[in-house]
DRENTORKOL-3810 file (N, C-alpha, C; in nm, 4 decimals):
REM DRENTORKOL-3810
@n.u->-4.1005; n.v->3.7047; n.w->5.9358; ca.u->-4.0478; ca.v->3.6528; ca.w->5.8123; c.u->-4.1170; c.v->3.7175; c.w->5.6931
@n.u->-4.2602; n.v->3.7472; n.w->5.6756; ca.u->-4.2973; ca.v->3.8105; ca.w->5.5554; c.u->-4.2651; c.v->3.9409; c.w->5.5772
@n.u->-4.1854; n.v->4.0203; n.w->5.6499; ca.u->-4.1134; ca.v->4.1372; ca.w->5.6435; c.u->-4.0178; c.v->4.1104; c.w->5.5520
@n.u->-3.9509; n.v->4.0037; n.w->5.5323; ca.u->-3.8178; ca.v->3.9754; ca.w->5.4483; c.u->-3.8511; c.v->3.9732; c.w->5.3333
@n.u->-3.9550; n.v->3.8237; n.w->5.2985; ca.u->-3.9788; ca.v->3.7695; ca.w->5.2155; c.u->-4.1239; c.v->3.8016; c.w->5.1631
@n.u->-4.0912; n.v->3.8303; n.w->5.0422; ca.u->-4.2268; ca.v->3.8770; ca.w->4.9340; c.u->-4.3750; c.v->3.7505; c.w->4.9907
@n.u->-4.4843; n.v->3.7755; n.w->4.9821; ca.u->-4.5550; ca.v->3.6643; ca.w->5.0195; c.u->-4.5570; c.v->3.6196; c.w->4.8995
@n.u->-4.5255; n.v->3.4351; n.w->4.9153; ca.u->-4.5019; ca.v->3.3627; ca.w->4.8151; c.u->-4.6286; c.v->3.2488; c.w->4.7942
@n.u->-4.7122; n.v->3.2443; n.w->4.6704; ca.u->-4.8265; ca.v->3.1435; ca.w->4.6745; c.u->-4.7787; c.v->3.0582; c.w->4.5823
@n.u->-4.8247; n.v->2.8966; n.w->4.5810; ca.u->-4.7812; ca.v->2.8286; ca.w->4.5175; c.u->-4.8902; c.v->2.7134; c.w->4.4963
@n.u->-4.8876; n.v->2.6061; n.w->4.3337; ca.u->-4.9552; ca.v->2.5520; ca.w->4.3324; c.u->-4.9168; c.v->2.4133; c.w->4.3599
@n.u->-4.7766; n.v->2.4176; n.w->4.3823; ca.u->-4.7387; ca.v->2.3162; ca.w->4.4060; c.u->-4.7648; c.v->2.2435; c.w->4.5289
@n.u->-4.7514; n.v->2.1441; n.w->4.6006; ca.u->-4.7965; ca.v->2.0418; ca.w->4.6994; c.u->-4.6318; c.v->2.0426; c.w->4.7761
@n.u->-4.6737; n.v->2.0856; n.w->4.8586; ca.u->-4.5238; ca.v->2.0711; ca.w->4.9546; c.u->-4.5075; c.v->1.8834; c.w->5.0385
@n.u->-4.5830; n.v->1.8161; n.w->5.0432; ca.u->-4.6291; ca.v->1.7133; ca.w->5.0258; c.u->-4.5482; c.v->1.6050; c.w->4.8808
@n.u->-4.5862; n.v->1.6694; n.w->4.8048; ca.u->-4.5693; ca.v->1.6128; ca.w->4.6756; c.u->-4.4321; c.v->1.6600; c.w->4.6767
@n.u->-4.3736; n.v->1.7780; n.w->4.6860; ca.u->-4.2151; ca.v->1.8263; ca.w->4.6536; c.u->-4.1306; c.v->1.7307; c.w->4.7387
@n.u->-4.1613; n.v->1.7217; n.w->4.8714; ca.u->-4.0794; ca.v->1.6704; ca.w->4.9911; c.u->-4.0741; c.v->1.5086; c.w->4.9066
@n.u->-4.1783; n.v->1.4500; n.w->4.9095; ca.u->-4.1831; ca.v->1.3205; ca.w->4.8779; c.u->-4.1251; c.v->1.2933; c.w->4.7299
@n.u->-4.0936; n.v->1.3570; n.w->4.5919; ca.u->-4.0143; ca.v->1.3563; ca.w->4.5324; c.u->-3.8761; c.v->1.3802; c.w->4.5135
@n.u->-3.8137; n.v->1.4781; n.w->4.6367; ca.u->-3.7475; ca.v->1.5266; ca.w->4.6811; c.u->-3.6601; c.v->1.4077; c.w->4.7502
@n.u->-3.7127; n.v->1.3276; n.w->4.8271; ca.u->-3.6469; ca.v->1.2342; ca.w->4.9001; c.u->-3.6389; c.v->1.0954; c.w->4.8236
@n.u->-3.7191; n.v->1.0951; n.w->4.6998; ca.u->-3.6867; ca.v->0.9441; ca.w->4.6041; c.u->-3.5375; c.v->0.9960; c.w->4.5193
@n.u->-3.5454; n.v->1.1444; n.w->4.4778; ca.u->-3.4806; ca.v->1.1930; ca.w->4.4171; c.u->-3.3252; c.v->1.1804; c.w->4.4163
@n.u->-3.3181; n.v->1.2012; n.w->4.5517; ca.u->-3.1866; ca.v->1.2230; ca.w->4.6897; c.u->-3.1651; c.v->1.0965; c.w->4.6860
@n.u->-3.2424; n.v->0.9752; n.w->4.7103; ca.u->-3.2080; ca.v->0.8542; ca.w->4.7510; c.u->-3.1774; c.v->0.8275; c.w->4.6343
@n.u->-3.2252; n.v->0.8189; n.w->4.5099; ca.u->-3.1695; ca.v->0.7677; ca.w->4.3885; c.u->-3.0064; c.v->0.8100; c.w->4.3613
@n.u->-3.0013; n.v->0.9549; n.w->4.3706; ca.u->-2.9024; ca.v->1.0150; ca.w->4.3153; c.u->-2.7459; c.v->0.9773; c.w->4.4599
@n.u->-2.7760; n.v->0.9464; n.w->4.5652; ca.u->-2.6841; ca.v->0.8670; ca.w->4.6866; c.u->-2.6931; c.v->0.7313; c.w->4.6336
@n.u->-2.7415; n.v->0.6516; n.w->4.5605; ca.u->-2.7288; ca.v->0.5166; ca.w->4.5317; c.u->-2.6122; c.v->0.5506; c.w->4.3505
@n.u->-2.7031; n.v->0.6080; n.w->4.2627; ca.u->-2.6266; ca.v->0.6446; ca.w->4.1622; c.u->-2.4863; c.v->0.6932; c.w->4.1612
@n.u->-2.4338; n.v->0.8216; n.w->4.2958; ca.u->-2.3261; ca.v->0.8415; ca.w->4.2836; c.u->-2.2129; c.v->0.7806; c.w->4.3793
@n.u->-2.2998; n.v->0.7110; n.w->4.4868; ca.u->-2.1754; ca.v->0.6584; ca.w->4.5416; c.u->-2.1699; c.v->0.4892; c.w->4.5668
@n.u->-2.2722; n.v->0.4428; n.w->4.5895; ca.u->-2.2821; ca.v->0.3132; ca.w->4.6096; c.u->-2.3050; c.v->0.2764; c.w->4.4640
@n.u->-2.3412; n.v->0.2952; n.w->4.3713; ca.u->-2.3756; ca.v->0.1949; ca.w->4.2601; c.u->-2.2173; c.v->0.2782; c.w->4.1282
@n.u->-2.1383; n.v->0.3753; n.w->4.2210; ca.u->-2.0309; ca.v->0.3978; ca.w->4.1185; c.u->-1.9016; c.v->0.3349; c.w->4.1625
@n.u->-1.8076; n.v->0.2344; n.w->4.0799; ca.u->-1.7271; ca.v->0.2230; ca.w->4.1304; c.u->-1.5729; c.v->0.3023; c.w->4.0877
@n.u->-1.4774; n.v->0.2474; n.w->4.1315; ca.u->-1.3462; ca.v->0.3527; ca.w->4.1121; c.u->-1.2851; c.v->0.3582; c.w->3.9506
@n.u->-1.3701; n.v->0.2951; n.w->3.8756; ca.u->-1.3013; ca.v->0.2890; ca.w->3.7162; c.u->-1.4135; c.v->0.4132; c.w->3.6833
@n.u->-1.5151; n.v->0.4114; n.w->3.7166; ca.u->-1.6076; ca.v->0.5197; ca.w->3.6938; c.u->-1.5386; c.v->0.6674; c.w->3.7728
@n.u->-1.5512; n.v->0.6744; n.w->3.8637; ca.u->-1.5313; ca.v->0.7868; ca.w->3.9449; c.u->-1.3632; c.v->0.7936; c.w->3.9244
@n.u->-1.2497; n.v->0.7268; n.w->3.9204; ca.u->-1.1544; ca.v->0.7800; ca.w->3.8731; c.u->-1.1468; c.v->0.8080; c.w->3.7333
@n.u->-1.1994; n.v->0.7159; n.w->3.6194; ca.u->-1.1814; ca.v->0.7220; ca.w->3.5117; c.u->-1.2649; c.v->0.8407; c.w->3.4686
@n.u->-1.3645; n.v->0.9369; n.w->3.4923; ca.u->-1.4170; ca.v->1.0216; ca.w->3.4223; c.u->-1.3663; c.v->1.1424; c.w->3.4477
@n.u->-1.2217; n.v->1.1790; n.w->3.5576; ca.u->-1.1397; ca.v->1.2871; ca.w->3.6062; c.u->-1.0585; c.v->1.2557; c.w->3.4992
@n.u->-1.0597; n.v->1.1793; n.w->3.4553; ca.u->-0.8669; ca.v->1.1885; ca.w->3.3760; c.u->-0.8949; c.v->1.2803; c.w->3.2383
@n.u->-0.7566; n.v->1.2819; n.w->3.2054; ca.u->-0.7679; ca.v->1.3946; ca.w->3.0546; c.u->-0.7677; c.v->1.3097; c.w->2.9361
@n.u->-0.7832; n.v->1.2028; n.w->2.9341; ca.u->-0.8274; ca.v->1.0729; ca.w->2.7821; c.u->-0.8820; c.v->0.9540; c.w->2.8757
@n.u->-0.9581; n.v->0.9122; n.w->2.7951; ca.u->-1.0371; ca.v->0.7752; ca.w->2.8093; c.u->-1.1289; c.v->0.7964; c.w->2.9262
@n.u->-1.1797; n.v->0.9516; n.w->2.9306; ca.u->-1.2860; ca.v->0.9569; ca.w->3.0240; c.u->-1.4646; c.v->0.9162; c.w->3.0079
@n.u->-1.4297; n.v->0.9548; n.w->2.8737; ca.u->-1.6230; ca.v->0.9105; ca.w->2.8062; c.u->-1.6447; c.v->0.7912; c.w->2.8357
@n.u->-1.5840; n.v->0.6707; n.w->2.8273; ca.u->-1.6645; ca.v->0.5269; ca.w->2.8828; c.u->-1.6906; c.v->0.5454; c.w->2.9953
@n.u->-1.5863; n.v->0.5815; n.w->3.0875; ca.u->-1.6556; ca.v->0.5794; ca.w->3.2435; c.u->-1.7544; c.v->0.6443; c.w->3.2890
@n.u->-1.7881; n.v->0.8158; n.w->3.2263; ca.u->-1.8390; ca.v->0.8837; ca.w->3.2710; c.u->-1.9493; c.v->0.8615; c.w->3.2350
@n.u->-1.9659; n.v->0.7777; n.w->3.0616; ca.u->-2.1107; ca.v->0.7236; ca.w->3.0407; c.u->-2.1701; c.v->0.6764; c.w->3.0956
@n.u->-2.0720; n.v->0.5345; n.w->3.1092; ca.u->-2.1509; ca.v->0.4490; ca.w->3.2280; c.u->-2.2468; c.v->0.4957; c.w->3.3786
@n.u->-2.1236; n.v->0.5723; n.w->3.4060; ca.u->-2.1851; ca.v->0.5943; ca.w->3.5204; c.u->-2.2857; c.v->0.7421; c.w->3.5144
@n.u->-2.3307; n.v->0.8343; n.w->3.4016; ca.u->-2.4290; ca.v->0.8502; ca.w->3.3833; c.u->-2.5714; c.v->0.7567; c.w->3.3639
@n.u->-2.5190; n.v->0.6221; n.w->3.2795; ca.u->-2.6199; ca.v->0.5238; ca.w->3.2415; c.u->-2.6982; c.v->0.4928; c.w->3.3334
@n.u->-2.6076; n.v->0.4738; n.w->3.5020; ca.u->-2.6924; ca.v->0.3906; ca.w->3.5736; c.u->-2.7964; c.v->0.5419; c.w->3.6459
@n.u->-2.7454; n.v->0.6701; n.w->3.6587; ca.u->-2.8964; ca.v->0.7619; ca.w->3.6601; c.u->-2.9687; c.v->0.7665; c.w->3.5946
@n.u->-2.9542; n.v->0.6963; n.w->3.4549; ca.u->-3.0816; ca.v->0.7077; ca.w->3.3769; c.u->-3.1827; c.v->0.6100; c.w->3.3645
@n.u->-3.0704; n.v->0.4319; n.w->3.3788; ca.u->-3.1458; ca.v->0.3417; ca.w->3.4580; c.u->-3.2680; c.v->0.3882; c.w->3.5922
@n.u->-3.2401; n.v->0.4358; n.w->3.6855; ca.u->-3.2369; ca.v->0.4088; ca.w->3.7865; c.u->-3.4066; c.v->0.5563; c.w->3.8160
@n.u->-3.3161; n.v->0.6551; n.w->3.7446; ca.u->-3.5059; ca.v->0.7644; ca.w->3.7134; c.u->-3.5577; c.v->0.7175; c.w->3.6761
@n.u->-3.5204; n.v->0.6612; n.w->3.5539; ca.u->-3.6438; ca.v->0.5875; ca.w->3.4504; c.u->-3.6984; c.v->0.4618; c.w->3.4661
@n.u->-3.6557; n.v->0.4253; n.w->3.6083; ca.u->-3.7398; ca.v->0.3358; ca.w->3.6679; c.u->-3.8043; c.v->0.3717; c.w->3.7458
@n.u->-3.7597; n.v->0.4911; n.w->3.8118; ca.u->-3.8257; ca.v->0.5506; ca.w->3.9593; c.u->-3.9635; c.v->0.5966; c.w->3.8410
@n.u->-3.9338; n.v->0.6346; n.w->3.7574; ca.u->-4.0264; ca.v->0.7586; ca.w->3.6545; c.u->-4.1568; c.v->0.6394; c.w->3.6383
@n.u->-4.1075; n.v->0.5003; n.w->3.5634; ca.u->-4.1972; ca.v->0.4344; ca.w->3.5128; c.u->-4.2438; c.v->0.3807; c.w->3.6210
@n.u->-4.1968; n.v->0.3398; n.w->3.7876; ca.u->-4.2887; ca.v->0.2872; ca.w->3.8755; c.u->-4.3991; c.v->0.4185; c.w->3.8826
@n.u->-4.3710; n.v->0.5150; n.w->3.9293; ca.u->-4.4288; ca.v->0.6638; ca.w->4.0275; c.u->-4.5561; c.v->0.7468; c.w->3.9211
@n.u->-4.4390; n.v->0.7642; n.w->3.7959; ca.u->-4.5128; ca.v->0.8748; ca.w->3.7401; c.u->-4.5343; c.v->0.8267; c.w->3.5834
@n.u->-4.5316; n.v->0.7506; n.w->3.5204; ca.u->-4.4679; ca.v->0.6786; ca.w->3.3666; c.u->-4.4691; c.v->0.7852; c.w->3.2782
@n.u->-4.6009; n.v->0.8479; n.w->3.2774; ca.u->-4.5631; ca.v->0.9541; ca.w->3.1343; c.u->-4.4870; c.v->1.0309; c.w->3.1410
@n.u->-4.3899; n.v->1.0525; n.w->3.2918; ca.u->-4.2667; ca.v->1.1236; ca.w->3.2845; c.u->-4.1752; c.v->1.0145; c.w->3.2588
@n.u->-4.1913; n.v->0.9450; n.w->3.1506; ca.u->-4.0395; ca.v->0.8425; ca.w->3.1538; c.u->-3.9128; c.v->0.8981; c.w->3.0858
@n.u->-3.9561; n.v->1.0123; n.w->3.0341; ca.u->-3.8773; ca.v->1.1137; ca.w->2.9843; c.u->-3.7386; c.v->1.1721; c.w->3.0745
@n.u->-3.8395; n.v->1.1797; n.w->3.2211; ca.u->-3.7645; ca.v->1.2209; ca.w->3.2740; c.u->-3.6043; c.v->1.1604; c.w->3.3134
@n.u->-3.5749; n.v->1.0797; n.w->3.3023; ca.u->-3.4567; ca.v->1.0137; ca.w->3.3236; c.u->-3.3556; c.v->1.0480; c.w->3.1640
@n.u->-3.3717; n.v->1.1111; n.w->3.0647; ca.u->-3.2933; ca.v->1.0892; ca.w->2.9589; c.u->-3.2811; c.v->1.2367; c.w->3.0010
@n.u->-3.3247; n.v->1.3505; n.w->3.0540; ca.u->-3.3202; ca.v->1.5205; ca.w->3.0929; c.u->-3.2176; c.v->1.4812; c.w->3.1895
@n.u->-3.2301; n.v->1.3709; n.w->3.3119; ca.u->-3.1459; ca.v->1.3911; ca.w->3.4336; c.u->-2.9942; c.v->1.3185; c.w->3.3760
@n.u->-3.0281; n.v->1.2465; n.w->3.3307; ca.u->-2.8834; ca.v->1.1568; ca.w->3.2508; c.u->-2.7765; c.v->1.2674; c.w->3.1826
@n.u->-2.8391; n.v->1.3661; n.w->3.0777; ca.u->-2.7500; ca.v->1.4263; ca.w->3.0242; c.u->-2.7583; c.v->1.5896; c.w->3.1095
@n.u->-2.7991; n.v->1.6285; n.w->3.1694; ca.u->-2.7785; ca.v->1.7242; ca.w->3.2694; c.u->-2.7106; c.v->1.6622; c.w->3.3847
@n.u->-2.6962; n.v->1.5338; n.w->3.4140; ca.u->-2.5775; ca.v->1.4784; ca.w->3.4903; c.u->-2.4286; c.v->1.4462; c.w->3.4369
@n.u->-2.4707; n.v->1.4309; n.w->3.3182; ca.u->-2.3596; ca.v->1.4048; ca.w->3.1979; c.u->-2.2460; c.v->1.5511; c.w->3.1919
@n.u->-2.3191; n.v->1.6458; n.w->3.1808; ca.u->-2.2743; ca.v->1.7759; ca.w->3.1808; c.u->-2.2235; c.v->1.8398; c.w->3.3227
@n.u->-2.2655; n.v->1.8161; n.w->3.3928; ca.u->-2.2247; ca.v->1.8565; ca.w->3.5413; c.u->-2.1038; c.v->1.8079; c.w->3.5641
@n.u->-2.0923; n.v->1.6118; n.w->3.5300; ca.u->-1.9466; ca.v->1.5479; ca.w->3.5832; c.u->-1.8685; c.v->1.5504; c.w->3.4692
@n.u->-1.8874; n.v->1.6323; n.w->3.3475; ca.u->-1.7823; ca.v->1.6564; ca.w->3.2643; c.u->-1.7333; c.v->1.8094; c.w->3.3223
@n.u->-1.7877; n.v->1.8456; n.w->3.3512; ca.u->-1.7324; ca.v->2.0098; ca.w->3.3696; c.u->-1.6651; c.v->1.9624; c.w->3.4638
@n.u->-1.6630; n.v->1.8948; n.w->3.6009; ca.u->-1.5735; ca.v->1.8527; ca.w->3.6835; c.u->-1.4598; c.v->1.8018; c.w->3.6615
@n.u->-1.4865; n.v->1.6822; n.w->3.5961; ca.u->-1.3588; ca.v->1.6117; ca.w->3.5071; c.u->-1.2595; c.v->1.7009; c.w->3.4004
@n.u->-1.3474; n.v->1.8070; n.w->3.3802; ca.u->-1.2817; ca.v->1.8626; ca.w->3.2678; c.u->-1.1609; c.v->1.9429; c.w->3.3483
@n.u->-1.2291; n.v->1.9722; n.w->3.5016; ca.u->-1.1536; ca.v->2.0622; ca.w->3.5417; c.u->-1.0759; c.v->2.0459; c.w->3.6407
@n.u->-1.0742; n.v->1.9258; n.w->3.7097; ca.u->-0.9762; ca.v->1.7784; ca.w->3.7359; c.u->-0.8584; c.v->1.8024; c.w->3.6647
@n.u->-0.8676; n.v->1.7207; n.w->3.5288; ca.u->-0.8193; ca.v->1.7231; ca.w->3.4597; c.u->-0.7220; c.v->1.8266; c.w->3.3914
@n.u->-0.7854; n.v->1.9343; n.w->3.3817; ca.u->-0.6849; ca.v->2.0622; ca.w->3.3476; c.u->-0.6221; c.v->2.1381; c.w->3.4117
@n.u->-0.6650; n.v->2.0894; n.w->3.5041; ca.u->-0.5754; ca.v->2.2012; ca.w->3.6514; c.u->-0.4738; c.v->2.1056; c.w->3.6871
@n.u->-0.4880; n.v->1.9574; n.w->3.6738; ca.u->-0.4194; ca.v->1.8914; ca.w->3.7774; c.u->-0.4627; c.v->1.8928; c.w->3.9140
@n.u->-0.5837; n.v->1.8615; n.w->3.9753; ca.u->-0.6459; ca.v->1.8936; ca.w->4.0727; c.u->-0.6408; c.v->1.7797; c.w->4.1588
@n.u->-0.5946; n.v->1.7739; n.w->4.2794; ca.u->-0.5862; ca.v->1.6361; ca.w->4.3219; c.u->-0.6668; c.v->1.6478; c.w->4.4577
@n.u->-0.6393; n.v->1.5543; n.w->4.5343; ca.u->-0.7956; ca.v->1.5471; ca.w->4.6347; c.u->-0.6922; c.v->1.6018; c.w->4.7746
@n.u->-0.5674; n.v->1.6844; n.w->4.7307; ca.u->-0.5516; ca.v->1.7270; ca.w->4.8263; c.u->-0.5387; c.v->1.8626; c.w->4.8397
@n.u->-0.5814; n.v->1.8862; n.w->4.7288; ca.u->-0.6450; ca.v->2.0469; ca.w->4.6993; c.u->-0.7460; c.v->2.1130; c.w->4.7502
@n.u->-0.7512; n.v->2.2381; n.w->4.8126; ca.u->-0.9073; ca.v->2.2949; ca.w->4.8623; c.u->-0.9520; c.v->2.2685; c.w->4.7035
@n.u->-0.9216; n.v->2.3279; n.w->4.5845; ca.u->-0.9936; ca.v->2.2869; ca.w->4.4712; c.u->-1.1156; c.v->2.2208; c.w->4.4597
@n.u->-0.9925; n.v->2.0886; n.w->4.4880; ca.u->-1.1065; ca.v->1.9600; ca.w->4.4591; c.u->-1.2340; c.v->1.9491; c.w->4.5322
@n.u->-1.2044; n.v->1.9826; n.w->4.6847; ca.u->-1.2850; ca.v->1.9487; ca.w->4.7420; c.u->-1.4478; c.v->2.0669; c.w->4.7328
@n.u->-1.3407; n.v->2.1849; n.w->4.6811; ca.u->-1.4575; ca.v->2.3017; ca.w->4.6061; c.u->-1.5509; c.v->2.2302; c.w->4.4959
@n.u->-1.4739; n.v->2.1446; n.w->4.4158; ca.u->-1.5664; ca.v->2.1053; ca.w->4.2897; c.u->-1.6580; c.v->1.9927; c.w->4.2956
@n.u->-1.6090; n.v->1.9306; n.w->4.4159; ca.u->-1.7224; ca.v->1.7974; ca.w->4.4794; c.u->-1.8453; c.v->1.8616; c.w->4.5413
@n.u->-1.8114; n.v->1.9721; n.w->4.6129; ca.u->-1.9427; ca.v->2.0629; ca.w->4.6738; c.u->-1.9621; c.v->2.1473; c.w->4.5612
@n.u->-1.9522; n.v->2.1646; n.w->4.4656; ca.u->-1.9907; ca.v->2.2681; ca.w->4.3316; c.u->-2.1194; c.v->2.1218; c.w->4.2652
@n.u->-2.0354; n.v->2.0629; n.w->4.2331; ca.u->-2.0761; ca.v->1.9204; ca.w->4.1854; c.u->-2.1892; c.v->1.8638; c.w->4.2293
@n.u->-2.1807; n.v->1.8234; n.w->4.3626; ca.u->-2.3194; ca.v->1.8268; ca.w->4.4344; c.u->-2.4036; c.v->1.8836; c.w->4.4550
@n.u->-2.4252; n.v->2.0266; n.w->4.4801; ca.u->-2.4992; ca.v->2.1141; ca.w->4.5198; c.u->-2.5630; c.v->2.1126; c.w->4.3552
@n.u->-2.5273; n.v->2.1360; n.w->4.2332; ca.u->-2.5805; ca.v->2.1331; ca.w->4.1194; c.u->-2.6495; c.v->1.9679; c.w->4.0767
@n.u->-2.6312; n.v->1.9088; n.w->4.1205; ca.u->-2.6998; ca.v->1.7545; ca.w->4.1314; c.u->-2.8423; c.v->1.7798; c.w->4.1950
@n.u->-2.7955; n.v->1.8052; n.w->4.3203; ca.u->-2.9488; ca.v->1.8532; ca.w->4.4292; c.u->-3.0232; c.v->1.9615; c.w->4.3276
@n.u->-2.9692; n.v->2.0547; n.w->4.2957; ca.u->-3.0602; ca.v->2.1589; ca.w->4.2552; c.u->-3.1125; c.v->2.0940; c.w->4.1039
@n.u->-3.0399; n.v->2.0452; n.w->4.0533; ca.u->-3.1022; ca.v->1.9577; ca.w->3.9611; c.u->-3.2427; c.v->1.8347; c.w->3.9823
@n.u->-3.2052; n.v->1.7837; n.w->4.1119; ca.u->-3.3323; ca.v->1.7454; ca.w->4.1658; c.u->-3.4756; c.v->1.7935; c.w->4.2130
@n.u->-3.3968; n.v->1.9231; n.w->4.2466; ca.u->-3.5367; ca.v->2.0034; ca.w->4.3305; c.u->-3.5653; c.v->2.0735; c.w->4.1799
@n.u->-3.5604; n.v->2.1052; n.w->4.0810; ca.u->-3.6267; ca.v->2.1234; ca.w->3.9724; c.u->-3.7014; c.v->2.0651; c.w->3.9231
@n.u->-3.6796; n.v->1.9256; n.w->3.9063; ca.u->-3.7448; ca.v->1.7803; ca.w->3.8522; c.u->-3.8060; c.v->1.7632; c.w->3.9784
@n.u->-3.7936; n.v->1.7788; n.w->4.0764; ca.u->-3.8980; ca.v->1.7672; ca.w->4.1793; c.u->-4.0315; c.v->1.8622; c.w->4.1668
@n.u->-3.9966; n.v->1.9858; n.w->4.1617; ca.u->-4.0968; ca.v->2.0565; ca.w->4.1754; c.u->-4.1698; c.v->2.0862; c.w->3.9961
@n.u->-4.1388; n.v->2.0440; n.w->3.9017; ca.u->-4.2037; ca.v->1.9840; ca.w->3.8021; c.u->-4.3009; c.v->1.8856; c.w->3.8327
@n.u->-4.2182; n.v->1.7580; n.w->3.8385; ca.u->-4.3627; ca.v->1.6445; ca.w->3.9025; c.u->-4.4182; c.v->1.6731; c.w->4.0089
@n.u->-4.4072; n.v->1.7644; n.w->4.1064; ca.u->-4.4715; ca.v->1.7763; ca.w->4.1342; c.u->-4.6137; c.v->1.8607; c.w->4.1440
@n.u->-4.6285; n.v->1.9984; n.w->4.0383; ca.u->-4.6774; ca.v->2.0201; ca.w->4.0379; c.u->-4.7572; c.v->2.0079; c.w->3.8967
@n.u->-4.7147; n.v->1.8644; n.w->3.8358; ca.u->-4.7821; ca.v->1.7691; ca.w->3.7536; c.u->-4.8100; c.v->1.6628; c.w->3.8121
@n.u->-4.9024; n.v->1.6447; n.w->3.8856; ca.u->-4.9337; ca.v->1.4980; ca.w->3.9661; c.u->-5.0393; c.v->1.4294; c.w->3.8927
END
């Protein structure tokens, strides 16, 4: 493998990444599917009257870090108003594009922009992960 890969040193705590990594994941599986319901998750696809829903259901990731933030880490309580509107932005670009295509869930599309969607959620996590973590 270090034939492939450059040797990589780090100060970060792989320890510390994994274990932020998995509050991260669990927050963001409670935020997007169990704690969203169908006025949220349908209402922030449509092409008018999407901002209440999509707020909301940004609100409760920002609830929900900025509690993880103030139990774990507090002087990152910051961190939940960065993940809120970098989540804000992710499920508008979706909705936006829902919305303008006419994209329905029986489209490869859609199901492209739910795995576009997600995968930028996670990587949004493992950033804010590997921040706190290599601020412990």
């Amino acid at each position: 493998m270090s034939l492939i890969l450059p040797q990589l040193s780090s100060a970060v705590s792989v320890g510390a990444l994994t274990g932020w990594m998995l509050v991260l994941t669990l927050k963001h599986v409670f935020a997007d599917f169990y704690l969203q319901n169908a006025w949220m998750a349908i209402g922030k696809d449509k092409k008018t009257g999407w901002a209440l829903p999509l707020f909301a259901h940004c609100a409760v990731h920002l609830v929900l870090t900025t509690a993880i933030m103030l139990i774990l880490a507090p002087r990152f309580w910051f961190i939940g108003l960065i993940d809120c509107a970098i989540h804000l932005a992710i499920d508008r670009a979706k909705g936006f594009s829902v919305a303008t295509f006419n994209i329905t869930s029986e489209s490869r599309w859609f199901w492209w922009l739910i795995g576009t969607d997600q995968a930028l959620h996670h990587l949004t996590s493992f950033a804010l992960a590997v921040v706190l973590a290599a601020n412990p």
